[in-house]
PAFI-20599 format. One line per field, with one value per residue (C-alpha): residue number from 1; residue in three letters; z, x, y. Coordinates in steps of 0.5 Angstrom, whole numbers. Layout:
# PAFI-20599
i	c(NUM|...)
aa	c(ALA|...)
zz	c(Z|...)
xx	c(X|...)
yy	c(Y|...)
//
This chain:
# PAFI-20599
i	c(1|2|3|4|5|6|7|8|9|10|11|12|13|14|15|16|17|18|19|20|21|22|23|24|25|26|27|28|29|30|31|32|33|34|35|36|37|38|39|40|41|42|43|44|45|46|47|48|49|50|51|52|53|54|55|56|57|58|59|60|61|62|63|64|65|66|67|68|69|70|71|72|73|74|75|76|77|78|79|80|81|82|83|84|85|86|87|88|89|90|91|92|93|94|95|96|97|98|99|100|101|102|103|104|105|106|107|108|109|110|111|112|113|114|115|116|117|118|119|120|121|122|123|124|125|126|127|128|129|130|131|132|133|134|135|136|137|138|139|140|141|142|143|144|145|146|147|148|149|150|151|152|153|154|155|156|157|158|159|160|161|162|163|164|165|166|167|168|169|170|171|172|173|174|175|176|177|178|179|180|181|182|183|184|185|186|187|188|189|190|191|192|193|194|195|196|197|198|199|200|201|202|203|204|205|206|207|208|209|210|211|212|213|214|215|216|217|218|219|220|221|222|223|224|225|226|227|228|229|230|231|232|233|234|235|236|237|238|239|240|241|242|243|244|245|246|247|248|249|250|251|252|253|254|255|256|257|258|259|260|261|262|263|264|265|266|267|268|269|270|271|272|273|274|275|276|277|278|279|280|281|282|283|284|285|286|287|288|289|290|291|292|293|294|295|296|297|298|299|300|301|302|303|304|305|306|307|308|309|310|311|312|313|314|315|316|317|318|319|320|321|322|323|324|325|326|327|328|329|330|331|332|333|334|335|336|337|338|339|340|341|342|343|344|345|346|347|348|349|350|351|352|353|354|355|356|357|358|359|360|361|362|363|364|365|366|367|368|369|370|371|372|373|374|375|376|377|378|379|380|381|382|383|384|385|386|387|388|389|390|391|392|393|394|395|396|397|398|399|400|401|402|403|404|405|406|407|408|409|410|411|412|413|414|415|416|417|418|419|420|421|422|423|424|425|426|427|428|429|430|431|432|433|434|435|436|437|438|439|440|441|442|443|444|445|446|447|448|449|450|451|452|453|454|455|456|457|458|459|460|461|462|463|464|465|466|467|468|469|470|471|472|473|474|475|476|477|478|479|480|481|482|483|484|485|486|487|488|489|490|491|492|493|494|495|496|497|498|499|500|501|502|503|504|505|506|507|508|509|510|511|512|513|514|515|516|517|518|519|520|521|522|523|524|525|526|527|528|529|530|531|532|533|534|535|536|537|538|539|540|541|542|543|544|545|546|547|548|549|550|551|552|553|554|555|556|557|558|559|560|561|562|563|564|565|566|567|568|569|570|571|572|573|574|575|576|577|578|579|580|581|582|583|584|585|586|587|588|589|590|591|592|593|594|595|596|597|598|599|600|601|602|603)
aa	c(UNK|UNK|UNK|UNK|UNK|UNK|UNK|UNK|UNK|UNK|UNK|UNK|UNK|UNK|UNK|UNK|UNK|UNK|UNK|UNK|UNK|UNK|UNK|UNK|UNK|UNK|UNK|UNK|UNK|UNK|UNK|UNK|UNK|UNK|UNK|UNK|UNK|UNK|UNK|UNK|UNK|UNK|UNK|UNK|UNK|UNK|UNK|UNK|UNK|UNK|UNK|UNK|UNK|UNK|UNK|UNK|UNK|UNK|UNK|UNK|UNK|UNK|UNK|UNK|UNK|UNK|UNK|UNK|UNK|UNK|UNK|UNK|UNK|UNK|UNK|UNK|UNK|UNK|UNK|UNK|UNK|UNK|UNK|UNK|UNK|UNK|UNK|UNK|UNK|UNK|UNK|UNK|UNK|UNK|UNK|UNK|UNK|UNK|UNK|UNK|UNK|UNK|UNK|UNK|UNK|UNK|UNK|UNK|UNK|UNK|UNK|UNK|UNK|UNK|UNK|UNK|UNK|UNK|UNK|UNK|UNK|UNK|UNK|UNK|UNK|UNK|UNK|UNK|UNK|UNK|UNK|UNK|UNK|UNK|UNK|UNK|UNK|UNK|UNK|UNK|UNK|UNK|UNK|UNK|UNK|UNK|UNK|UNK|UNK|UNK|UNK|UNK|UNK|UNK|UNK|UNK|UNK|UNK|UNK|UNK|UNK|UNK|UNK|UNK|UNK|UNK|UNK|UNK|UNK|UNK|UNK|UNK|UNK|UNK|UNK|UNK|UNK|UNK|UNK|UNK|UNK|UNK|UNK|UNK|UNK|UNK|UNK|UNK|UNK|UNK|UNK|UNK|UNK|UNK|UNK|UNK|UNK|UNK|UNK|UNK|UNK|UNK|UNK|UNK|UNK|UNK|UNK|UNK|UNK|UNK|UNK|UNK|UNK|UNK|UNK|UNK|UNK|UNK|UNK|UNK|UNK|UNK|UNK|UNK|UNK|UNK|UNK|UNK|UNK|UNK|UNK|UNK|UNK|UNK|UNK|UNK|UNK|UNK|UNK|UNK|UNK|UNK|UNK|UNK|UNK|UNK|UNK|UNK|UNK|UNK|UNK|UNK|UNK|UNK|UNK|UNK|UNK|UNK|UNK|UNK|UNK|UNK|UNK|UNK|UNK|UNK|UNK|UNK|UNK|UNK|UNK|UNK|UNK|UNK|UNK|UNK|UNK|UNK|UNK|UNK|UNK|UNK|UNK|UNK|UNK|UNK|UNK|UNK|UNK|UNK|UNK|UNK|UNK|UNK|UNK|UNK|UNK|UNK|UNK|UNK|UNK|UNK|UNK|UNK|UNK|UNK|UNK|UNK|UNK|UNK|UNK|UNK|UNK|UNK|UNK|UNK|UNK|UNK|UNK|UNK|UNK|UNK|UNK|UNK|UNK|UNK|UNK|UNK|UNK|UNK|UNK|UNK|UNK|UNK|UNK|UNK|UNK|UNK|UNK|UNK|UNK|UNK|UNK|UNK|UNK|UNK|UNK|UNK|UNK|UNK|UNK|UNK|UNK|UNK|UNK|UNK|UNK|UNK|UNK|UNK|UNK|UNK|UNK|UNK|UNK|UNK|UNK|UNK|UNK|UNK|UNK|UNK|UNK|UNK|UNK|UNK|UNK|UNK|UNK|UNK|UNK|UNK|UNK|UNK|UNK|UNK|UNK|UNK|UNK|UNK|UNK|UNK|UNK|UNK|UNK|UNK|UNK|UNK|UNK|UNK|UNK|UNK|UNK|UNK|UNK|UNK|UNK|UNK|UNK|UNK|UNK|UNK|UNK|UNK|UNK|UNK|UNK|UNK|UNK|UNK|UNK|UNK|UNK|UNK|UNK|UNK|UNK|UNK|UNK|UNK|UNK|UNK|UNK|UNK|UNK|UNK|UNK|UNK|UNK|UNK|UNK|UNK|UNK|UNK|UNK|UNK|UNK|UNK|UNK|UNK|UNK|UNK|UNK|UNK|UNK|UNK|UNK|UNK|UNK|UNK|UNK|UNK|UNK|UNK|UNK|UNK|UNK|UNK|UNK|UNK|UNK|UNK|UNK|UNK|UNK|UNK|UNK|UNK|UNK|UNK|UNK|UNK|UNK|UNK|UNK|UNK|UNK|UNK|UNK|UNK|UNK|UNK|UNK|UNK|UNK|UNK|UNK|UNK|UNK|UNK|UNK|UNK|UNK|UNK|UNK|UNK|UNK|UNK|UNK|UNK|UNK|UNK|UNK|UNK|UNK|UNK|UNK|UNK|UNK|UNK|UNK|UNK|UNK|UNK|UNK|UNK|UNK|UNK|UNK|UNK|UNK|UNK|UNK|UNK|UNK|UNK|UNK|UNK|UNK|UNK|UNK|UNK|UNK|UNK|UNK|UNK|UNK|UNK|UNK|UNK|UNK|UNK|UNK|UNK|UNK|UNK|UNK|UNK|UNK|UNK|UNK|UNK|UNK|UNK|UNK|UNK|UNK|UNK|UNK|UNK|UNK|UNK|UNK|UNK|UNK|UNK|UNK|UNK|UNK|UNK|UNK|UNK|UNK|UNK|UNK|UNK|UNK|UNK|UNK|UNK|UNK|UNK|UNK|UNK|UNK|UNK|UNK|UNK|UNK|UNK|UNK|UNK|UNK)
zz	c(281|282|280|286|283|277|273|274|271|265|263|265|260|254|254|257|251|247|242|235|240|246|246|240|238|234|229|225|219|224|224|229|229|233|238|240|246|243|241|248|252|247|248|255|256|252|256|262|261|258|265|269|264|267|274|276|281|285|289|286|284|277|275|269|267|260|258|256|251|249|252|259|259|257|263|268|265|265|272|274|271|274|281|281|284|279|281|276|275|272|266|267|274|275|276|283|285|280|285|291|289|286|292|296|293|290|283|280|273|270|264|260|255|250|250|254|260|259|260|267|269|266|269|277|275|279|286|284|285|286|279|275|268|264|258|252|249|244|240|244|243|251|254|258|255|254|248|249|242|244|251|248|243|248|253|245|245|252|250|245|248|253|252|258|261|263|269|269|264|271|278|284|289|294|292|299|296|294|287|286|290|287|290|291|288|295|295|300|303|299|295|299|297|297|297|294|294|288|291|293|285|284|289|286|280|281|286|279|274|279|278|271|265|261|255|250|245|249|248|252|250|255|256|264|266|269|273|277|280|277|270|272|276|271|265|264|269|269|261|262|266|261|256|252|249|250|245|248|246|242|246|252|246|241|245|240|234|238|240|233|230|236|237|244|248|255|258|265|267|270|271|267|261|262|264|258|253|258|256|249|248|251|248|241|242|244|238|233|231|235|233|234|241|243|241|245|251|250|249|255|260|257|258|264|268|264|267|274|273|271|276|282|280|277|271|264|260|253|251|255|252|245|246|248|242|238|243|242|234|234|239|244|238|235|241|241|234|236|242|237|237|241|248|253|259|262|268|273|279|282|285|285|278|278|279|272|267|270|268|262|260|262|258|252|253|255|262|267|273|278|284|289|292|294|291|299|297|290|289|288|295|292|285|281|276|271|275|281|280|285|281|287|290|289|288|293|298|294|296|298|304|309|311|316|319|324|330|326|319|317|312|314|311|312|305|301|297|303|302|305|308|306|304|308|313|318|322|315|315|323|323|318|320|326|329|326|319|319|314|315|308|310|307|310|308|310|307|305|306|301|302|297|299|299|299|303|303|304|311|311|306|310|312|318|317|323|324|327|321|317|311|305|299|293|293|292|287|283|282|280|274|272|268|261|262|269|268|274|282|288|294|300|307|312|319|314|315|309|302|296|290|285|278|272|266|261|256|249|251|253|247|243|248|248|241|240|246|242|248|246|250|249|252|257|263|260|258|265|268|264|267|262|264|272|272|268|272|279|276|275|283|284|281|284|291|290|291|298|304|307|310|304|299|296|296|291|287|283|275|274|267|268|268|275|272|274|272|277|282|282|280|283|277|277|277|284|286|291|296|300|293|291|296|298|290|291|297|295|290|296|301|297|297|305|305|313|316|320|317|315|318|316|315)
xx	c(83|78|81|83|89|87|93|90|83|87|89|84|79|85|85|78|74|79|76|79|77|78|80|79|81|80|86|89|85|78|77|76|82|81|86|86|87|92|96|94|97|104|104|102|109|114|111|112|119|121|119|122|130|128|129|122|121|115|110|114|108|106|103|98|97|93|86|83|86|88|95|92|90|97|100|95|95|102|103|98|102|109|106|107|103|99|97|92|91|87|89|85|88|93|99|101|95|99|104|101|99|106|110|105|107|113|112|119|116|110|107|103|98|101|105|100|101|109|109|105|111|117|114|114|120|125|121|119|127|125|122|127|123|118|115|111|105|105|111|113|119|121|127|128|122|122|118|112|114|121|120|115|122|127|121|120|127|128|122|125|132|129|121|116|114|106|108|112|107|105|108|105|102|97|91|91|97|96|94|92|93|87|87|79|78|74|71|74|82|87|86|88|90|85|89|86|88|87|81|77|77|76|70|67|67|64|59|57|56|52|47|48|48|54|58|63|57|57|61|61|65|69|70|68|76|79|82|74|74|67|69|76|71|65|67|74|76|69|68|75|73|67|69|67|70|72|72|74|73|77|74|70|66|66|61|55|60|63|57|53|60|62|54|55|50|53|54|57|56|56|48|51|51|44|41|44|41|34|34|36|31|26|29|29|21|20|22|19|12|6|3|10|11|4|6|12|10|4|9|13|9|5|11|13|7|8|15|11|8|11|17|11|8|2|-2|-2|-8|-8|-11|-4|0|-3|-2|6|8|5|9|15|16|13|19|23|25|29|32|35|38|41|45|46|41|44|44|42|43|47|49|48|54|58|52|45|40|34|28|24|30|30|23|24|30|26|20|25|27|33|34|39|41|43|48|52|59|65|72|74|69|73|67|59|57|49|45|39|39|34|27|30|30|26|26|30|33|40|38|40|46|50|51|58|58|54|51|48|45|48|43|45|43|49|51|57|59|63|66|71|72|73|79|87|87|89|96|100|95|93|89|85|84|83|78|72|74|74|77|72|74|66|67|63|61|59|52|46|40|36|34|27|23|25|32|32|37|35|42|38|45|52|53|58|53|47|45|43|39|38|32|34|32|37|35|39|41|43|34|33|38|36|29|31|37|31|29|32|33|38|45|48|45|48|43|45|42|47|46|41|34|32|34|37|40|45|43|48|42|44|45|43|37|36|38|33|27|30|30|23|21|24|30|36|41|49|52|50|52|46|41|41|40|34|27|24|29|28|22|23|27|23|17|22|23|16|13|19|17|10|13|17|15|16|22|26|23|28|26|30|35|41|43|51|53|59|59|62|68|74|79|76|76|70|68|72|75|69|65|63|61|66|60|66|70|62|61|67|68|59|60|57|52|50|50|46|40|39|39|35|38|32|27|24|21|22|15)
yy	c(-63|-58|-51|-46|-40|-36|-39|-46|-43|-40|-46|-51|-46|-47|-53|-56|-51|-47|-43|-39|-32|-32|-24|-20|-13|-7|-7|-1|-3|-1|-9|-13|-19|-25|-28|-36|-40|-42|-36|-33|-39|-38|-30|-30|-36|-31|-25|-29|-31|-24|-21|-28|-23|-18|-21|-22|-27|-31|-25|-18|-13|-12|-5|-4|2|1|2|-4|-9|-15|-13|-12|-19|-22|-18|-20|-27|-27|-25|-30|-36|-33|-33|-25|-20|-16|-8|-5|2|7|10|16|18|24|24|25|19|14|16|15|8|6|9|5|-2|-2|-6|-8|-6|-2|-3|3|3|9|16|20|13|13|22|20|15|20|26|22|17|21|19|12|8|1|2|-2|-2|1|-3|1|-3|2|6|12|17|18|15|9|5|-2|-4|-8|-13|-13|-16|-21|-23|-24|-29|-33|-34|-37|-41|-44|-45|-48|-50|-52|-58|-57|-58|-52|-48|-44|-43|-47|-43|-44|-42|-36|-33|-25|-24|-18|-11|-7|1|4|9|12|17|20|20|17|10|3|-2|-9|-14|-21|-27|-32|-36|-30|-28|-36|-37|-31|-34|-40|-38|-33|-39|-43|-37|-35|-40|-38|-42|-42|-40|-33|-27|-19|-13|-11|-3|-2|-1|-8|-4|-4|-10|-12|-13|-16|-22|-22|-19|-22|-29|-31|-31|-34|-40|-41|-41|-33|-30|-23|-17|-10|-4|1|7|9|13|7|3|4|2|-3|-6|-6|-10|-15|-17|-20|-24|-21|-13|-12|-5|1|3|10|6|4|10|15|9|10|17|17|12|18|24|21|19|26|29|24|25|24|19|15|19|16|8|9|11|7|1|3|3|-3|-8|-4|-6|-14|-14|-12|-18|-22|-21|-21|-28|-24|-27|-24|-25|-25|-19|-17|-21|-20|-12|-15|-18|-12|-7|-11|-11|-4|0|-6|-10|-4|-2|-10|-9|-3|-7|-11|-16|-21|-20|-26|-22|-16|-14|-8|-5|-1|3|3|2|5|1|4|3|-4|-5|-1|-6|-12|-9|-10|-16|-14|-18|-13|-17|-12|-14|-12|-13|-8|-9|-12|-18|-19|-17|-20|-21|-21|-21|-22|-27|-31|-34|-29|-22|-16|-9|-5|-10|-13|-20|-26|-27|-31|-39|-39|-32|-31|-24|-21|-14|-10|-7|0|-3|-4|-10|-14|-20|-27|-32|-34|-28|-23|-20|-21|-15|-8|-7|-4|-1|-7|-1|1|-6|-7|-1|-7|-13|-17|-22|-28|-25|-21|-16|-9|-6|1|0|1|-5|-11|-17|-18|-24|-28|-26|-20|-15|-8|-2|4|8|9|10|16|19|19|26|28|35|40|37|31|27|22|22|17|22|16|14|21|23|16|19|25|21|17|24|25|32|30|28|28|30|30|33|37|37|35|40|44|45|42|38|42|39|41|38|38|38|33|39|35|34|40|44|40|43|49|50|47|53|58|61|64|64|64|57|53|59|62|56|54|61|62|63|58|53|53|53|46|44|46|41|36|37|38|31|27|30|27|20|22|23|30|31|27|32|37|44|47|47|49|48|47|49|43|36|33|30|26|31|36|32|31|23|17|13|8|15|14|22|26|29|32|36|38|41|45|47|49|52|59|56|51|57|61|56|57|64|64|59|55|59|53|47|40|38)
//
C-alpha cells in the first residue's frame, strides 16, 4: 500500500530504513548525540498517549511554539500519529502576534521551547480560555506549566499498562484530512492560517524525491525554523521519507560550527545564507594580499563563465578544463571544507537567488537548486535540479501540478499540494481560489521554452512610477545584494518620478574598507554619512544601473545605520521585507530624496 498521510510515512521510514540517527542534537556537553528510529518511535508513542491524558482527541490543534529541536519534531510527529492537527509558530514573534494565531485556532494545549517562549504564553494566557494547558520542554519557574520529561513519564506509563498493537500505533485518517494549519507570515495585514492536509506535504514530498537522488547515506542541518513551510517539506518529511538523517542546529549563530561538526551532504535555505557566505567569501580575498586576491577572482570568474557553460550545453576545452582544476585546489576546495566538506547539493527558497551567487556556488562544486512554492502549495510547485538547472529561473513545473500564466502575468497553479482552504476566512480563501481549485500565486512570470519558470515579481509589489511605467523592485534589489558592501535594499518609486533605494550597508565590510581608507568616524550614524562612504555607495548604484534600462535605473539612495529587523516590524519571520512598515518608518528620509516632485523624467 502506498503511502498517503504523514503518519503512515513516519512509519513506513522506521521500519522500512531505520538508522541509529534519525535526529541528532547538541547536548549539554557541547556534543552532538544521536537519537534512533527506534527510540524516536518509543518517544513519539509515550508523547502521544501523555497528550491522549490530557484529553486530546482526533482533529484538536496542537501549537508549537519552539525553535528547532528534537522535541519539535516528537510533538509534530506525535500529533500526526493521534490524528491531531498541529500549528507551528514562530518562536521569534511577539507577543500579541502569537495571540492573534492562538485566538484564531483554539489548540487545547501549547508547547513551548524555553523560559523566554513560556513568558509570551503567561504574559497573554488570561485572554486564550480554551487553552487547557502549557508543556515546557526546558525547565521553567513560572506557574501552571507542565513538564516536558513529566508528560512523556505518564504516556510511558500507559504504554506499559497497556502496549499498542501495530495497528493501533497510529490514528486512520483519511489522507485529505488537515494536518497542519501554517499562519504566513504576509508581509502585509495579519497572519492567515493555511490549512494542509496530509496529502498535500505527501504529493510534495514525493514529487521532490522523483527529482532529487536522496538516501539513508544522507544527512541536512536543519536551522531554517520548521515553522517555514520549506524546511517543514524539504528539510524534515522529506529526509524523513528517505531515510536522512536530521541534525538541528543549536542556534541561528551557531550555523558555521554546526556545519563543520555535522558535515551534511544537503542544506535547505533561505538565499541570505547564500548571499552572506557569498560575500565574505569576497570580503575576506579583499583583505588578503595581492597576489591571493588576483587567484581568487581569477578563480571566480573562470569557474563562473564554466558553470555558464556547462549549464547552457556549451563545450569546455581542455586548456579550461586544466585551468578548472587548478582554480578548484587553489580557492573553491577551501570554501567546500569550510561547508564541511560533504555537501552533495543544497537547496534555495523563500525569494529570489541571485544568478551570480548561484554560479559562483556552481563554480565551487557546491550545486544550489533553486525553487519556488508558496506555504498554500505546501510548498514547491517548481525547482532546478541535478541535469536541469537555468541560473535565474526556478527550474521546472513539478510533475504532479499544473500551472499556467494569466493574461496579466500572474502564475496560477492547479495540483495535489494546494492547500484545503484558510482557516477560518472562506473569503480570504475565495479571493485566490476558484471553483475548479486554480490557485492564484500573486507572482508575476512566464515559462520559457524549455519549460523553465522565470519569477519577475510579486504582483503587489510591482511599482507603478509617475510615469506610467511598471517596474518589478526585487530583480533591481538582487543586483544590488550581490555587492559585499549591501545587506539589505528595499527600492522605492511607487507614483514617484523616479527609483530610489534605502540601503542597510553590511557594516563589517564596511568598517574594514574604512580602516583601510583611513576615515574616522563615531558609530555607524557617522560612518555612513561620511562623503567617502556615498560616494562609495553612488558607484555601487552606478555600476548596477548599466545593466538596467533606463526607467528601472536608481537614481539615488540613502544609507540607513540599523539593519531592518524582525523585532522593528520590519521583516516577516521568514525574513521577508515589510515594503509598507518601510516606508511608513522612512517617510522623511524617502521624502527628502524627491526634493522637486516631477522635476525629473523618466528616461
Amino acid at each position: 500500500m502506498s503511502v498517503q498521510t504523514l503518519s503512515e510515512l513516519f512509519l513506513a521510514a522506521v521500519h522500512n530504513t531505520p538508522r541509529p540517527d534519525l535526529f541528532s542534537y547538541r547536548d549539554q556537553t557541547g556534543q552532538y548525540t544521536d537519537v534512533s528510529s527506534e527510540e524516536t518511535l518509543r518517544r513519539v508513542r509515550a508523547l502521544k498517549y501523555g497528550m491522549r491524558s490530557l484529553g486530546l482527541k482526533e482533529g484538536d490543534k496542537v501549537a508549537i511554539l519552539s525553535e528547532n529541536r528534537l522535541e519539535w519534531a516528537l510533538c509534530d510527529l506525535a500529533s500526526l500519529c493521534g490524528g491531531m492537527v498541529s500549528v507551528p509558530v514562530y518562536s521569534t514573534l511577539m507577543s500579541h502576534t502569537v495571540e492573534y494565531i492562538l485566538k484564531d485556532c483554539e489548540p487545547k494545549i501549547v508547547f513551548v521551547s524555553s523560559e523566554e517562549q513560556a513568558a509570551k504564553i503567561h504574559s497573554i494566557r488570561e485572554n486564550l480560555p480554551f487553552l487547557e494547558d502549557v508543556v515546557a520542554f526546558d525547565e521553567t519557574n513560572l506557574p501552571n506549566i507542565l513538564p516536558f520529561q513529566k508528560l512523556l513519564r505518564i504516556g510511558q506509563n500507559l504504554v506499559d499498562e497497556n502496549p499498542p498493537t501495530p495497528r493501533e500505533e497510529c490514528v486512520n485518517v483519511d489522507k485529505d484530512s488537515p494536518c497542519s494549519i501554517i499562519y504566513t507570515s504576509g508581509t502585509t495585514g495579519d497572519p492567515k492560517g493555511v490549512v494542509l492536509s496530509h496529502w498535500n506535504f505527501v504529493s510534495n514530498v514525493q514529487a521532490i524525491q522523483e527529482l532529487f537522488p536522496i538516501r539513508p547515506t544522507d544527512k541536512t542541518l536543519s536551522f531554517l525554523p520548521l515553522s517555514h513551510v520549506l524546511e517543514r517539506m524539504a528539510g524534515y518529511y522529506t529526509m524523513i521519507n528517505a531515510g536522512a538523517g536530521i541534525a538541528f542546529a543549536e542556534r541561528m549563530d551557531t550555523v558555521p560550527v554546526d556545519i563543520q561538526d555535522v558535515k551534511p551532504t544537503i542544506i535547505i535555505s533561505v538565499p541570505r545564507l547564500y548571499e552572506k557566505i557569498y560575500g565574505k567569501t569576497n570580503a575576506l580575498a579583499m583583505a588578503g594580499s595581492p597576489i591571493k586576491k588576483n587567484i581568487f577572482f581569477w578563480a571566480r570568474n573562470l569557474g563562473m563563465e564554466c558553470a555558464r557553460r556547462e549549464t547552457e550545453g556549451k563545450p569546455i576545452n581542455a586548456w579550461m578544463s586544466f585551468q578548472r582544476a587548478l582554480a578548484d585546489k587553489l580557492v573553491f576546495s577551501k570554501l567546500r571544507a569550510k561547508l564541511g566538506g560533504n555537501i552533495r547539493f543544497m537547496v534555495s527558497g523563500g525569494a529570489p537567488l541571485n544568478s551570480r551567487i548561484n554560479q559562483f556556488f556552481y563554480a565551487s562544486k557546491l550545486f544550489i537548486f533553486e525553487g519556488y512554492g508558496l506555504t498554500e502549495t505546501s510548498p514547491v510547485i517548481s525547482c532546478n535540479c541535478t541535469g536541469k538547472l537555468r541560473f535565474g529561473s526556478v527550474g521546472t513545473i513539478l510533475s504532479c501540478c499544473d500551472v499556467r500564466i494569466a493574461e496579466d502575468g500572474e502564475i496560477q497553479i492547479k495540483g495535489p499540494q494546494v492547500m484545503l482552504g484558510y482557516f477560518n476566512n472562506q473569503a480570504a480563501t475565495d479571493e485566490i481560489m476558484d471553483a475548479d481549485g486554480w490557485l492564484a500565486t500573486g507572482d508575476i512570470g512566464h515559462i520559457d521554452e524549455d519549460g523553465y519558470l522565470f519569477i519577475t515579481d510579486r504582483k503587489k509589489d510591482i511599482i507603478v512610477t509617475a510615469g506610467g511605467k511598471n517596474i518589478a523592485p526585487q530583480p533591481i534589489e538582487n543586483l544590488l545584494r550581490s555587492d559585499k558592501f549591501v545587506s539589505q535594499v528595499v527600492v522605492i518609486g511607487d507614483q514617484r518620478q523616479f527609483l530610489t533605494a534605502l540601503i542597510v550597508p553590511d557594516m563589517e565590510v564596511l568598517e574594514k574598507w574604512a580602516t583601510t581608507e583611513n576615515i574616522s568616524y563615531a558609530g555607524y550614524g557617522e560612518l555612513v554619512a561620511t562623503s567617502e562612504v556615498h560616494e562609495l555607495f553612488q558607484s555601487i548604484i552606478e555600476k548596477a544601473n548599466k545593466d538596467l534600462p533606463g526607467f528601472n535605473q536608481v537614481k539615488k539612495c540613502s544609507l540607513l545605520k540599523n539593519e531592518f529587523t524582525l523585532e522593528n516590524g520590519e521583516l516577516t519571520p521568514t525574513m521577508k521585507v515589510k515594503r509598507f512598515a518601510i516606508g511608513k518608518k522612512y517617510k522623511d528620509v524617502i521624502s527628502a530624496m524627491y526634493p522637486t516632485p516631477l522635476a525629473e523624467d523618466e528616461d
